[in-house]
N, CA, C and O atoms as a Maestro MAE file, in Angstrom:
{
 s_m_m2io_version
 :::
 2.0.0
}

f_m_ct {
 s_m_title
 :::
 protein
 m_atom[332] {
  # First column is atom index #
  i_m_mmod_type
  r_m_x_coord
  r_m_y_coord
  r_m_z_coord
  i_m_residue_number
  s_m_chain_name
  s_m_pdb_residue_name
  s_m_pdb_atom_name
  i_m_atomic_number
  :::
  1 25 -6.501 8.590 6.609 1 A "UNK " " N  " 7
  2 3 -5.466 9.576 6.838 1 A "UNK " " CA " 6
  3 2 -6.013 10.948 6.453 1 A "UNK " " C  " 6
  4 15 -6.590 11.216 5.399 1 A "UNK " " O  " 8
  5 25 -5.797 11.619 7.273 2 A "UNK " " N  " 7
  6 3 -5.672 13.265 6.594 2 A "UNK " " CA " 6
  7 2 -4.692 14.094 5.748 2 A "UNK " " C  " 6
  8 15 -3.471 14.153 5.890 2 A "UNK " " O  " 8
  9 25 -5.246 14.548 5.094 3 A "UNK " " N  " 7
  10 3 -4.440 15.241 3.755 3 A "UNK " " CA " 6
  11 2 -2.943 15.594 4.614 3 A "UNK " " C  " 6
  12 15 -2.956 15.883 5.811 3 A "UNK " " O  " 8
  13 25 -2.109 15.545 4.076 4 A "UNK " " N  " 7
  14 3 -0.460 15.724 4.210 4 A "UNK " " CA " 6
  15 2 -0.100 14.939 5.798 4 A "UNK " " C  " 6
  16 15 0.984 15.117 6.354 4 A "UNK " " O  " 8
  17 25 -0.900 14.303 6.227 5 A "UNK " " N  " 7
  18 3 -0.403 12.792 6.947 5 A "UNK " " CA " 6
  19 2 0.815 12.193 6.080 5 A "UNK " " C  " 6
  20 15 0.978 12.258 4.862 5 A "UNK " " O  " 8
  21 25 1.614 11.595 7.054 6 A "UNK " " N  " 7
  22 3 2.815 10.716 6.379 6 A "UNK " " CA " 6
  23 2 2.523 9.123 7.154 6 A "UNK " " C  " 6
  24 15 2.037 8.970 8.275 6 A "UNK " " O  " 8
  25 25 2.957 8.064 6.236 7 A "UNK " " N  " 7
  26 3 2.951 6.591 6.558 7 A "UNK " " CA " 6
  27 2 4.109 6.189 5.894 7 A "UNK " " C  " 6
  28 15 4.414 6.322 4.709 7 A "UNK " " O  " 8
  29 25 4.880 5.535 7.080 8 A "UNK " " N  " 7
  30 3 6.651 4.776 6.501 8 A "UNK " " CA " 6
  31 2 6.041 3.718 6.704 8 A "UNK " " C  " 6
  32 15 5.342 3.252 7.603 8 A "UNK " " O  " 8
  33 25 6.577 3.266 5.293 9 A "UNK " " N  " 7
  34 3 5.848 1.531 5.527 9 A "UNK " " CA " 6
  35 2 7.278 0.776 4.736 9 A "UNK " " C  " 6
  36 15 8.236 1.258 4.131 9 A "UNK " " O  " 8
  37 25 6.934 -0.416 5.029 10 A "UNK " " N  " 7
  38 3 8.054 -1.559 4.101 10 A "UNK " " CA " 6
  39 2 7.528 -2.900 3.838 10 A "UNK " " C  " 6
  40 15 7.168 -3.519 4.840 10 A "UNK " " O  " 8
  41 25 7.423 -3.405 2.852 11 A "UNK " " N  " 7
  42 3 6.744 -4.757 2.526 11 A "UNK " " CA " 6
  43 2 7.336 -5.532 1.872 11 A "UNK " " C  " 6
  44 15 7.892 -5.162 0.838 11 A "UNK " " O  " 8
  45 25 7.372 -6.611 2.229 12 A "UNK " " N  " 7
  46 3 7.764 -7.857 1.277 12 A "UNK " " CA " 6
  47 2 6.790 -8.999 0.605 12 A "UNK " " C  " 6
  48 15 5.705 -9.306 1.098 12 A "UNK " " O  " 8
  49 25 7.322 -9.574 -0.574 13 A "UNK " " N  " 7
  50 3 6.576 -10.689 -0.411 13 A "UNK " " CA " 6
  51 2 6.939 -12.007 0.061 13 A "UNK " " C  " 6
  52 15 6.270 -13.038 0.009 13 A "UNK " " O  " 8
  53 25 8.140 -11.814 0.545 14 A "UNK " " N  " 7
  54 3 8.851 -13.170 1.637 14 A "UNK " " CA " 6
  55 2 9.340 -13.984 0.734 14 A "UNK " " C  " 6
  56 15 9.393 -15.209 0.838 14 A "UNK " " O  " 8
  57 25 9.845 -13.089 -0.507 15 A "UNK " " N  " 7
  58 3 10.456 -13.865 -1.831 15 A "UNK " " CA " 6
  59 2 9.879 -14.538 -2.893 15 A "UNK " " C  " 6
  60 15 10.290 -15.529 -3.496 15 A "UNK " " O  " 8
  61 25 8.880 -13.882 -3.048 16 A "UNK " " N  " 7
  62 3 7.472 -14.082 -4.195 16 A "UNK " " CA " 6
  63 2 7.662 -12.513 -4.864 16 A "UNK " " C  " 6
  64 15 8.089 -11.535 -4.249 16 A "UNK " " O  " 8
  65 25 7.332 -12.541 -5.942 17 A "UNK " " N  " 7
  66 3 7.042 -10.950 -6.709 17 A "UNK " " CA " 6
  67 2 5.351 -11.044 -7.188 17 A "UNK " " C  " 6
  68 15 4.528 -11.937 -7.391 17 A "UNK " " O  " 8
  69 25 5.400 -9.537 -7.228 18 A "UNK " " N  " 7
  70 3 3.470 -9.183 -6.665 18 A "UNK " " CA " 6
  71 2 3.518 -8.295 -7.527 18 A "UNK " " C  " 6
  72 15 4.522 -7.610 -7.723 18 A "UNK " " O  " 8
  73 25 2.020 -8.144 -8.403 19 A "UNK " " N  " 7
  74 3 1.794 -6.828 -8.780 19 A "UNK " " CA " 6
  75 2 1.189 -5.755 -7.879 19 A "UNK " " C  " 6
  76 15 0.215 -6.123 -7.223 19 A "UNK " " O  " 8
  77 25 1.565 -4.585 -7.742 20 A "UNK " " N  " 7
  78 3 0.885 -3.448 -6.740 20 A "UNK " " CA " 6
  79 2 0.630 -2.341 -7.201 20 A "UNK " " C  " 6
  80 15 0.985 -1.994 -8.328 20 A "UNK " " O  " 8
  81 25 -0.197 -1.427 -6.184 21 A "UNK " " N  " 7
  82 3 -1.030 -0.243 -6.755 21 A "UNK " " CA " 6
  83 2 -1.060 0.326 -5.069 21 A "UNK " " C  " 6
  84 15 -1.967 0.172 -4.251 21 A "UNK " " O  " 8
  85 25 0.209 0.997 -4.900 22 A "UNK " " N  " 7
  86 3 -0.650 2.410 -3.752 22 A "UNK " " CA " 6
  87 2 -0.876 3.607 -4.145 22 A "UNK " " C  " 6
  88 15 -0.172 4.403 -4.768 22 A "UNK " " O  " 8
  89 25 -2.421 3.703 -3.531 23 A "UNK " " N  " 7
  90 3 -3.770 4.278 -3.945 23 A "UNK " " CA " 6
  91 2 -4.063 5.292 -2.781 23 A "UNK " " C  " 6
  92 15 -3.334 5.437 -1.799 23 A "UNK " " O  " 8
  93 25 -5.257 5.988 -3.032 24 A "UNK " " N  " 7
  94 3 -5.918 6.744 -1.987 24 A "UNK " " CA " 6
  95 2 -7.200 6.832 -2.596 24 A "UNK " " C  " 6
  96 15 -7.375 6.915 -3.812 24 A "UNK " " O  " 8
  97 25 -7.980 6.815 -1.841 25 A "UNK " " N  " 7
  98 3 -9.503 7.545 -2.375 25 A "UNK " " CA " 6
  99 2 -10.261 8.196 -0.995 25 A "UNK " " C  " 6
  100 15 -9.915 8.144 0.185 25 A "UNK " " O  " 8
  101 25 -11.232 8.717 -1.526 26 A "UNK " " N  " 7
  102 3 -12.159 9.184 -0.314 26 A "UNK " " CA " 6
  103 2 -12.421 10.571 -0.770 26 A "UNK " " C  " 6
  104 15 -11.618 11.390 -1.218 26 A "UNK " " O  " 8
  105 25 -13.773 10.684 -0.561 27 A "UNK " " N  " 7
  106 3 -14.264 12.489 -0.633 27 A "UNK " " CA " 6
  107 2 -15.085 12.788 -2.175 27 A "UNK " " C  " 6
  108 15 -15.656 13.812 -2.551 27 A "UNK " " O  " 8
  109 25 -14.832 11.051 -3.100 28 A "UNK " " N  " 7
  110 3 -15.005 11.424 -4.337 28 A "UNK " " CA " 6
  111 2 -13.588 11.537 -5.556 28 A "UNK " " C  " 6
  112 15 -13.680 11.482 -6.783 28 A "UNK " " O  " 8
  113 25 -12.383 11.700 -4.750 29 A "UNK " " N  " 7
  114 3 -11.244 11.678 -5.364 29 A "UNK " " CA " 6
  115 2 -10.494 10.616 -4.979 29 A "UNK " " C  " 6
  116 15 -10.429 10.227 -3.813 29 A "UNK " " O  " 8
  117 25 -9.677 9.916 -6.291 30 A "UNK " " N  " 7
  118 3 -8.622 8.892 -6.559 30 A "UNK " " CA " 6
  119 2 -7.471 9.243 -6.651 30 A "UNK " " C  " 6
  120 15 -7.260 10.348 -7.151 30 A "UNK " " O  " 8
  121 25 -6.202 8.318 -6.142 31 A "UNK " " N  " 7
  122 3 -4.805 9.259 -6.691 31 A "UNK " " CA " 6
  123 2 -4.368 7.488 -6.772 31 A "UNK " " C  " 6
  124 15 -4.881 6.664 -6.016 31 A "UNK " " O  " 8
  125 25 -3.246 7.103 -7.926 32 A "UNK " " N  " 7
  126 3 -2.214 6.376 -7.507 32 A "UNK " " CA " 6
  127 2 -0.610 6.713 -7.116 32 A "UNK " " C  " 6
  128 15 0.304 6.860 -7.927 32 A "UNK " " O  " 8
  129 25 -0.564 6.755 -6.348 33 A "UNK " " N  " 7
  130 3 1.233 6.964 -5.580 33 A "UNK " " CA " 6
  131 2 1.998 6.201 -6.507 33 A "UNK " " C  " 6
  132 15 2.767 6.835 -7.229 33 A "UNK " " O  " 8
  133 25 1.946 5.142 -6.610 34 A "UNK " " N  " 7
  134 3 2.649 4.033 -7.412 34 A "UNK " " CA " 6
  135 2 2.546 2.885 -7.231 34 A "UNK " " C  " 6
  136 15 2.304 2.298 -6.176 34 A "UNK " " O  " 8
  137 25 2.862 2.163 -9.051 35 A "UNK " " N  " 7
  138 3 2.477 1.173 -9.409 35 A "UNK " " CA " 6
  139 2 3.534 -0.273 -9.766 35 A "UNK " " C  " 6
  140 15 4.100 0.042 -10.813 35 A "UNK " " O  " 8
  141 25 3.859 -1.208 -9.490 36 A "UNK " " N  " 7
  142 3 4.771 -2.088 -9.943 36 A "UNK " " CA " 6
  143 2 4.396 -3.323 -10.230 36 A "UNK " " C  " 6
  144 15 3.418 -3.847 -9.699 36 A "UNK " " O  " 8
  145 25 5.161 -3.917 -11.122 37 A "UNK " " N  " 7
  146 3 4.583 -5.364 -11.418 37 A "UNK " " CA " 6
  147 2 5.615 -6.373 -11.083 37 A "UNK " " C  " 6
  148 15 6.704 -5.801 -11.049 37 A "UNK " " O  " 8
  149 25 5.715 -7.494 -10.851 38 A "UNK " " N  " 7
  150 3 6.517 -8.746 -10.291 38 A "UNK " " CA " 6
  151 2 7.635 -7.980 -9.350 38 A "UNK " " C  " 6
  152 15 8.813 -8.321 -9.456 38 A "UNK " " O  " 8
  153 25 7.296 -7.064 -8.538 39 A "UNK " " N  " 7
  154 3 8.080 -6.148 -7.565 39 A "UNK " " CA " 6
  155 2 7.904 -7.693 -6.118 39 A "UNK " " C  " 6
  156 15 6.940 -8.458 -6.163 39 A "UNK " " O  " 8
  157 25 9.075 -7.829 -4.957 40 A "UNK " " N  " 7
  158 3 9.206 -8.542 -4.495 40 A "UNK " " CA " 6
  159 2 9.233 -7.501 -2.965 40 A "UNK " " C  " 6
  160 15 8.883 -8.062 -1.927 40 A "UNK " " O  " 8
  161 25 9.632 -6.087 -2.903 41 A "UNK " " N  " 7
  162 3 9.396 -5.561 -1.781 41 A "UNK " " CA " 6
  163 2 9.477 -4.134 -2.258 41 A "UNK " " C  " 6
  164 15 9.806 -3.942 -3.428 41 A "UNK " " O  " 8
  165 25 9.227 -3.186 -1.524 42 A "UNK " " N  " 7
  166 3 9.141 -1.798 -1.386 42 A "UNK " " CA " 6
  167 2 9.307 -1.476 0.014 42 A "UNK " " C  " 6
  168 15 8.965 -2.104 1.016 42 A "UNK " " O  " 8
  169 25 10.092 -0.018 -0.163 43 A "UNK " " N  " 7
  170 3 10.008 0.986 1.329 43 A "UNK " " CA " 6
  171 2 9.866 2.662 0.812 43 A "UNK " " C  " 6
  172 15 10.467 3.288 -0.061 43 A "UNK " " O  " 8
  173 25 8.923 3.007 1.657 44 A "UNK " " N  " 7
  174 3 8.888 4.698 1.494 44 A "UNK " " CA " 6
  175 2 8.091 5.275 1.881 44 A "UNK " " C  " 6
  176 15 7.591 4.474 2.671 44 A "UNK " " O  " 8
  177 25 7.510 6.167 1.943 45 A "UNK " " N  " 7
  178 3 6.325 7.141 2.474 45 A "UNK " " CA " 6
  179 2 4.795 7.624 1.352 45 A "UNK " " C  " 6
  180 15 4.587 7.650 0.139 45 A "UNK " " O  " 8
  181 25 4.312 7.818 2.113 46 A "UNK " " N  " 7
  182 3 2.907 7.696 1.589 46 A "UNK " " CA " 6
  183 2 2.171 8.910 2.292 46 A "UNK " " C  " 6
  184 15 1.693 8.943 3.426 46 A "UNK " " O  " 8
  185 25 2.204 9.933 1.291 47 A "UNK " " N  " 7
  186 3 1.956 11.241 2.203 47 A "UNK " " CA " 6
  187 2 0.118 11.470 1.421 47 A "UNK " " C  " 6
  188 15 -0.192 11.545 0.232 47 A "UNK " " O  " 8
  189 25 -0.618 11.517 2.451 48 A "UNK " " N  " 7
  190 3 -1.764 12.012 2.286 48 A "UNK " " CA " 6
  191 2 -2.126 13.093 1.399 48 A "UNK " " C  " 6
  192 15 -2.050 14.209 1.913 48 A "UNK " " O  " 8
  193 25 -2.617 13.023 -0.179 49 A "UNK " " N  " 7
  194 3 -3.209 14.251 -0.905 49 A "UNK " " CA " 6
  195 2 -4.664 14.845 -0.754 49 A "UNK " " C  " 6
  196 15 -5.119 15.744 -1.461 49 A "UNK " " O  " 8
  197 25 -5.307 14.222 0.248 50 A "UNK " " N  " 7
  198 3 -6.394 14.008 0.485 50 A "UNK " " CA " 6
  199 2 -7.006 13.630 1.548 50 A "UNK " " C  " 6
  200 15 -6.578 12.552 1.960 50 A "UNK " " O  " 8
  201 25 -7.933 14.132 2.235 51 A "UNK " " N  " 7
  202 3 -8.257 12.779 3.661 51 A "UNK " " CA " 6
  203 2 -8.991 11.578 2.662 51 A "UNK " " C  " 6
  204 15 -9.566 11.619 1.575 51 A "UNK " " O  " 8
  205 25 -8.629 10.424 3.696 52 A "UNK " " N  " 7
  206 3 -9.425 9.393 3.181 52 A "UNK " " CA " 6
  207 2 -8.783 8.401 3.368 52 A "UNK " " C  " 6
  208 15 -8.091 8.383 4.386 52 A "UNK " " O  " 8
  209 25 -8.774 7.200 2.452 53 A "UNK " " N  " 7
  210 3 -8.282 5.759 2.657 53 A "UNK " " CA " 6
  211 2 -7.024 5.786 1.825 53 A "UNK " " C  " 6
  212 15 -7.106 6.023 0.619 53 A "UNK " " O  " 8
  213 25 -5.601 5.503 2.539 54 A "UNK " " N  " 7
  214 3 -4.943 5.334 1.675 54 A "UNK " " CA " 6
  215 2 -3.849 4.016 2.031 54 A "UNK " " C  " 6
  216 15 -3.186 3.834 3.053 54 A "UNK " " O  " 8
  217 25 -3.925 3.296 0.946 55 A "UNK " " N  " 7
  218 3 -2.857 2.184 0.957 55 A "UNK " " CA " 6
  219 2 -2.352 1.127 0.238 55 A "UNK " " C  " 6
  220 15 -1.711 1.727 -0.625 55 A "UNK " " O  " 8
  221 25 -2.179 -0.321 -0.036 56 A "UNK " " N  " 7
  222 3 -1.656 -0.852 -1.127 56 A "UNK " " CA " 6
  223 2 -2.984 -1.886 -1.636 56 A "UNK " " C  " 6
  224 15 -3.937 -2.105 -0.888 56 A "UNK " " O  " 8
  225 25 -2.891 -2.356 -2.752 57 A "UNK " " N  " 7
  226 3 -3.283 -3.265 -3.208 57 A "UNK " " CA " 6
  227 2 -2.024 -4.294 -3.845 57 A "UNK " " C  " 6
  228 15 -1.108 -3.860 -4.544 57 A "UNK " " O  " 8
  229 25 -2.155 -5.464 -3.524 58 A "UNK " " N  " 7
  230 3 -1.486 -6.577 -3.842 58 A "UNK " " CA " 6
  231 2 -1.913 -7.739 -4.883 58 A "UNK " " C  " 6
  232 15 -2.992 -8.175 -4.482 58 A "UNK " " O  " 8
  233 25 -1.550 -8.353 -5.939 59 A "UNK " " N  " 7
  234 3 -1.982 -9.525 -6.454 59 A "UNK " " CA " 6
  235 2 -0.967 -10.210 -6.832 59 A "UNK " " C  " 6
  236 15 0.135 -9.774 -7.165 59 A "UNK " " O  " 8
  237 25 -1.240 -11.045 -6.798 60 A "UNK " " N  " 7
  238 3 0.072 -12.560 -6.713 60 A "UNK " " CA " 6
  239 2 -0.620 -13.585 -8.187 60 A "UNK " " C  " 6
  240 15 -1.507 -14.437 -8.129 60 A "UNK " " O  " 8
  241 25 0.094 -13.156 -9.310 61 A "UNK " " N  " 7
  242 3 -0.043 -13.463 -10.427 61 A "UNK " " CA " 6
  243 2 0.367 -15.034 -11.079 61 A "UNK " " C  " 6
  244 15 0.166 -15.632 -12.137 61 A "UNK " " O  " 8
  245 25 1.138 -15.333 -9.632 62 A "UNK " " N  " 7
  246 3 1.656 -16.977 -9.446 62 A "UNK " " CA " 6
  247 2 0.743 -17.968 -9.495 62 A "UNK " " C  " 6
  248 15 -0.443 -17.697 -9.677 62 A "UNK " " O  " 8
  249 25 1.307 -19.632 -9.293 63 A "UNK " " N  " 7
  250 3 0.151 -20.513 -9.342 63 A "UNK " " CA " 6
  251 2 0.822 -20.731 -7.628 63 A "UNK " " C  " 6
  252 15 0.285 -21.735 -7.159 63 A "UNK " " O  " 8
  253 25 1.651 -20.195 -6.766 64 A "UNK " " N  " 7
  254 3 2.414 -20.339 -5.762 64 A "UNK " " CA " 6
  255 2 1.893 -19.154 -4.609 64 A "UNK " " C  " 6
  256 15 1.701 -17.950 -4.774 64 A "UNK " " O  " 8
  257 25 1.752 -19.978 -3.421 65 A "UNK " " N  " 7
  258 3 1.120 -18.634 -2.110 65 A "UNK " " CA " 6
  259 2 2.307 -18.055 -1.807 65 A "UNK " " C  " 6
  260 15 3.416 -18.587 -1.779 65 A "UNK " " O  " 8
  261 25 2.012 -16.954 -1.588 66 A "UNK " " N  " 7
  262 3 2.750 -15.433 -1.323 66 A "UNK " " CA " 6
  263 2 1.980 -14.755 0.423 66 A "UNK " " C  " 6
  264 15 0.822 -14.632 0.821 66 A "UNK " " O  " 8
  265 25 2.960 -14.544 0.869 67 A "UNK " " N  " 7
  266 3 2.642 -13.827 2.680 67 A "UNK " " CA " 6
  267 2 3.273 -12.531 2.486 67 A "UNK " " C  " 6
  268 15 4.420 -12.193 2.190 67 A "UNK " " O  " 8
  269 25 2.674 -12.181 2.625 68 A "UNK " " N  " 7
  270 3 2.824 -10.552 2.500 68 A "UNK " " CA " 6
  271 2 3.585 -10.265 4.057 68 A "UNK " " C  " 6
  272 15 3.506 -11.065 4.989 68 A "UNK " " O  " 8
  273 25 4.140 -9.285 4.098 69 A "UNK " " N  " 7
  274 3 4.550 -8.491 5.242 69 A "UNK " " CA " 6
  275 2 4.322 -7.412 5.258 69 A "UNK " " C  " 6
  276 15 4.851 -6.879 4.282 69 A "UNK " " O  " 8
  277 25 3.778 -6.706 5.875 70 A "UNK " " N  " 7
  278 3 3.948 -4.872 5.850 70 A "UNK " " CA " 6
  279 2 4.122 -4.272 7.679 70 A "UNK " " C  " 6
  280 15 3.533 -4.576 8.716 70 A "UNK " " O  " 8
  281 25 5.241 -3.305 7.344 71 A "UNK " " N  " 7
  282 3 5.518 -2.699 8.379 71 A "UNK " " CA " 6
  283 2 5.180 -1.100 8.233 71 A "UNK " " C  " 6
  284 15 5.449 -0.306 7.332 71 A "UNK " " O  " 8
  285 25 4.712 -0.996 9.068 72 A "UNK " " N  " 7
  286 3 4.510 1.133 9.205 72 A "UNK " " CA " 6
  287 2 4.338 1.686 10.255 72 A "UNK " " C  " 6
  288 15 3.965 1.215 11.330 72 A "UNK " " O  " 8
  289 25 4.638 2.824 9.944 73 A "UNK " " N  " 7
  290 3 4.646 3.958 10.918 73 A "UNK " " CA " 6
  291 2 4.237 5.202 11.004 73 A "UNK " " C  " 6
  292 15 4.805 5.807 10.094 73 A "UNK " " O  " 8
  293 25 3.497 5.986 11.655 74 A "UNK " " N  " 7
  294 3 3.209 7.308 10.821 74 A "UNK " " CA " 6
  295 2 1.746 7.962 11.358 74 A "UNK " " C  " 6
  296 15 1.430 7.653 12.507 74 A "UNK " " O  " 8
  297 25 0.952 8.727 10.706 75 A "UNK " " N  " 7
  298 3 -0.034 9.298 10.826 75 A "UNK " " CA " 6
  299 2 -0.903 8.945 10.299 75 A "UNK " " C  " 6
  300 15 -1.129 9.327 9.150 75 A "UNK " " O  " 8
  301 25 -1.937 7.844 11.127 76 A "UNK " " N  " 7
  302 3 -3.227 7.241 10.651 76 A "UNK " " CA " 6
  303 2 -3.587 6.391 11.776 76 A "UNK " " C  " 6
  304 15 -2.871 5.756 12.550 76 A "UNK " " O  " 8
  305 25 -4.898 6.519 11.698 77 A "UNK " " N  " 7
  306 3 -6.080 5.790 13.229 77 A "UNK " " CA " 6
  307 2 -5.961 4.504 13.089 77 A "UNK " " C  " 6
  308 15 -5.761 3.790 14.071 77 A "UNK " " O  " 8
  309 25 -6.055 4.055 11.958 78 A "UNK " " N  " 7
  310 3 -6.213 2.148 11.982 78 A "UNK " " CA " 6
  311 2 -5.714 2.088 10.299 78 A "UNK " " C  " 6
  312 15 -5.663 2.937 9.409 78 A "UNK " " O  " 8
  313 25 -5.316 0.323 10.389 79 A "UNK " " N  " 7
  314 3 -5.241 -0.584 9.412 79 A "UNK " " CA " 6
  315 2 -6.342 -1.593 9.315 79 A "UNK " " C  " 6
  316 15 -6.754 -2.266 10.259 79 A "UNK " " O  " 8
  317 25 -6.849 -1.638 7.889 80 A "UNK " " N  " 7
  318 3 -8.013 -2.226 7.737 80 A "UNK " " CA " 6
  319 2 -7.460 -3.348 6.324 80 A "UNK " " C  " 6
  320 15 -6.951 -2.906 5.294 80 A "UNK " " O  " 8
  321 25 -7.703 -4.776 6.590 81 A "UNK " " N  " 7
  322 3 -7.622 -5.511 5.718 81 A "UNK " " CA " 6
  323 2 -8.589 -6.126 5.014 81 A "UNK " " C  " 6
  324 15 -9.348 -6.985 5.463 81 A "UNK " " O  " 8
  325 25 -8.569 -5.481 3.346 82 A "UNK " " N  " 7
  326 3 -9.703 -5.870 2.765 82 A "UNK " " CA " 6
  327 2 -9.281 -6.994 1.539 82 A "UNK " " C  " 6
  328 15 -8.446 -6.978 0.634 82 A "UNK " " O  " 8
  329 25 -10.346 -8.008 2.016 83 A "UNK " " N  " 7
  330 3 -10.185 -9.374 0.730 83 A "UNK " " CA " 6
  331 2 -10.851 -9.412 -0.144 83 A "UNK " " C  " 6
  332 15 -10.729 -10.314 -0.973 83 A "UNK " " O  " 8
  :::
 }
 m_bond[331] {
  # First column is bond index #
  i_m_from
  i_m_to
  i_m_order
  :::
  1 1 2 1
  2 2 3 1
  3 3 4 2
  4 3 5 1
  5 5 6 1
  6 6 7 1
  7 7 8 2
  8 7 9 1
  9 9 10 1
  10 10 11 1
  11 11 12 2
  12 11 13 1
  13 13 14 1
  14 14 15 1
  15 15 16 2
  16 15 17 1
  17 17 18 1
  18 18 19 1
  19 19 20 2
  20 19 21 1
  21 21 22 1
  22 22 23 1
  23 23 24 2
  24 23 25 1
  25 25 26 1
  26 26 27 1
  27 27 28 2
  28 27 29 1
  29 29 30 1
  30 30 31 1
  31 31 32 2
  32 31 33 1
  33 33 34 1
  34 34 35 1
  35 35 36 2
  36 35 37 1
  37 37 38 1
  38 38 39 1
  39 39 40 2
  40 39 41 1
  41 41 42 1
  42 42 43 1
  43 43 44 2
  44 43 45 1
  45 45 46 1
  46 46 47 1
  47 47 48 2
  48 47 49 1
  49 49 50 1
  50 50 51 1
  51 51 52 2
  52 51 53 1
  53 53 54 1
  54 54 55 1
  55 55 56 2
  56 55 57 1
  57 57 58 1
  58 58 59 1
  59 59 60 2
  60 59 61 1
  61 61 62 1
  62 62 63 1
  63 63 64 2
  64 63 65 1
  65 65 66 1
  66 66 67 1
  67 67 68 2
  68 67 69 1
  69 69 70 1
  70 70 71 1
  71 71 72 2
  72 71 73 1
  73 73 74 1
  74 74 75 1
  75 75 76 2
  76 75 77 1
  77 77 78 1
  78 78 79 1
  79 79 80 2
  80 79 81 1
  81 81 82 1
  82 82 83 1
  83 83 84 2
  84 83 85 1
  85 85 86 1
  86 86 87 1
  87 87 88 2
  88 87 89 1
  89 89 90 1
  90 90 91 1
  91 91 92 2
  92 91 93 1
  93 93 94 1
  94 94 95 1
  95 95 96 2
  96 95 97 1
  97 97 98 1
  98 98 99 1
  99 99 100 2
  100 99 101 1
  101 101 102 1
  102 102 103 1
  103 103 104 2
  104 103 105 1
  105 105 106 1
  106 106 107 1
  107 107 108 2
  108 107 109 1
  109 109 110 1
  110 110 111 1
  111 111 112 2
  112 111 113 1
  113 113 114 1
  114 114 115 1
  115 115 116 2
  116 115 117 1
  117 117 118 1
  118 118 119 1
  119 119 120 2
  120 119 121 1
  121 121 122 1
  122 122 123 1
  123 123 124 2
  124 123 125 1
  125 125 126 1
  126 126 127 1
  127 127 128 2
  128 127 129 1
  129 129 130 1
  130 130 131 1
  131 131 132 2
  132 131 133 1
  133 133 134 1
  134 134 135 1
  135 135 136 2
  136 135 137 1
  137 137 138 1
  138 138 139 1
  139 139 140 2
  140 139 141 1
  141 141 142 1
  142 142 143 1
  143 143 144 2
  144 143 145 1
  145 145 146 1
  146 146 147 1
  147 147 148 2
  148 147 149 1
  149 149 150 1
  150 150 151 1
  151 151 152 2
  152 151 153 1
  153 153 154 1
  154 154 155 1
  155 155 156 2
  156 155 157 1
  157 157 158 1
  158 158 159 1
  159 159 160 2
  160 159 161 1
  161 161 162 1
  162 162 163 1
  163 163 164 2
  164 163 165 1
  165 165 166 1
  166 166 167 1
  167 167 168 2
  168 167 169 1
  169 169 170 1
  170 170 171 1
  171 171 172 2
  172 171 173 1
  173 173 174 1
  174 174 175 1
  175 175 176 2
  176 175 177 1
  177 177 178 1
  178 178 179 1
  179 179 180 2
  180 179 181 1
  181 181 182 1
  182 182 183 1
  183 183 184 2
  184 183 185 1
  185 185 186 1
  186 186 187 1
  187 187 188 2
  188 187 189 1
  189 189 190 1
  190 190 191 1
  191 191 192 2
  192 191 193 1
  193 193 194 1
  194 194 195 1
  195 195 196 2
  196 195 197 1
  197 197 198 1
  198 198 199 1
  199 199 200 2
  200 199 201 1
  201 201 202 1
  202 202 203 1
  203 203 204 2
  204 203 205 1
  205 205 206 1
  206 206 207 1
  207 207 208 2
  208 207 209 1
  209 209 210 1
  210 210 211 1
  211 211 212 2
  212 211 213 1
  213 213 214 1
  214 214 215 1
  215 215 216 2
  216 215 217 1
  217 217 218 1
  218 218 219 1
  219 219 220 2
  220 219 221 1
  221 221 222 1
  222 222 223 1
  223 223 224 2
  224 223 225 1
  225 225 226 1
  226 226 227 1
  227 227 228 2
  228 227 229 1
  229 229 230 1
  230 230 231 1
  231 231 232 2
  232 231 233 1
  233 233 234 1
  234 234 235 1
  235 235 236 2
  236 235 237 1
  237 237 238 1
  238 238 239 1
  239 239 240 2
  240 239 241 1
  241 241 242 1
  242 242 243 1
  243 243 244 2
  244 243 245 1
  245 245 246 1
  246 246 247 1
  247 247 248 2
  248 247 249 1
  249 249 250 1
  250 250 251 1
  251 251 252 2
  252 251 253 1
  253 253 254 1
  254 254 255 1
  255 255 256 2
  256 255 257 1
  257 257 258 1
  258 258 259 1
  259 259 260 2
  260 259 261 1
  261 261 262 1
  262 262 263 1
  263 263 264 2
  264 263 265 1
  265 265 266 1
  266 266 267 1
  267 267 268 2
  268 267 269 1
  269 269 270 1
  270 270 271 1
  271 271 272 2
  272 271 273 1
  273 273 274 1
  274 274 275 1
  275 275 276 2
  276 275 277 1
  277 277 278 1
  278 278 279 1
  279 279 280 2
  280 279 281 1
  281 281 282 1
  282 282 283 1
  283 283 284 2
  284 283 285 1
  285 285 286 1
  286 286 287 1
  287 287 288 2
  288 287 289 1
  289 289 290 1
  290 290 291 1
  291 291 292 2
  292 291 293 1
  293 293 294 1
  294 294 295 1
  295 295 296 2
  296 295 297 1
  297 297 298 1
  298 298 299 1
  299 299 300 2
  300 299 301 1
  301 301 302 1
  302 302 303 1
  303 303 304 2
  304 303 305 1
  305 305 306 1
  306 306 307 1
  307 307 308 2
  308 307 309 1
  309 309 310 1
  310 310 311 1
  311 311 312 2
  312 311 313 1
  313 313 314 1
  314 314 315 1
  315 315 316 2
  316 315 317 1
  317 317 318 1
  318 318 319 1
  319 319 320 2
  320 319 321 1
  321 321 322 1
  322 322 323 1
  323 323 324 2
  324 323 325 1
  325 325 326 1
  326 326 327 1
  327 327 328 2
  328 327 329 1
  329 329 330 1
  330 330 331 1
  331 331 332 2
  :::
 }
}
């Protein structure tokens, strides 16, 4: 994304709770947007402070599988899923 790009997104964990971290980096600079722990969904915007990579990290702290959902919309070239 480029600096002051916007992304509407909404995620679940399909009724599992997740710890999360949306992030940005790129250029040499880090930001976290925000952070939650045993959170089960989120909705809101994700405005670019920076160009670069910006988006969530997920971990599922369970002994139970968790499916993520994410929906968005907004200003950015691609979604890239990293394991």
């Amino acid at each position: 994304m480029k600096a002051g790009d916007k992304a509407y997104f909404d995620w679940t964990a399909n009724g599992a709770a997740v710890n999360f971290d949306a992030h940005g980096d790129g250029g040499g600079r880090s930001i976290s947007y925000k952070k939650g722990r045993q959170v089960g969904e989120d909705t809101g915007v994700i405005q670019a402070a920076f160009n670069g990579n910006h988006g969530w990290y997920w971990r599922n702290r369970s002994d139970k599988d968790v499916t993520m959902t994410l929906r968005t919309q907004g200003d950015y070239t691609e979604i890239k899923r990293v394991d």
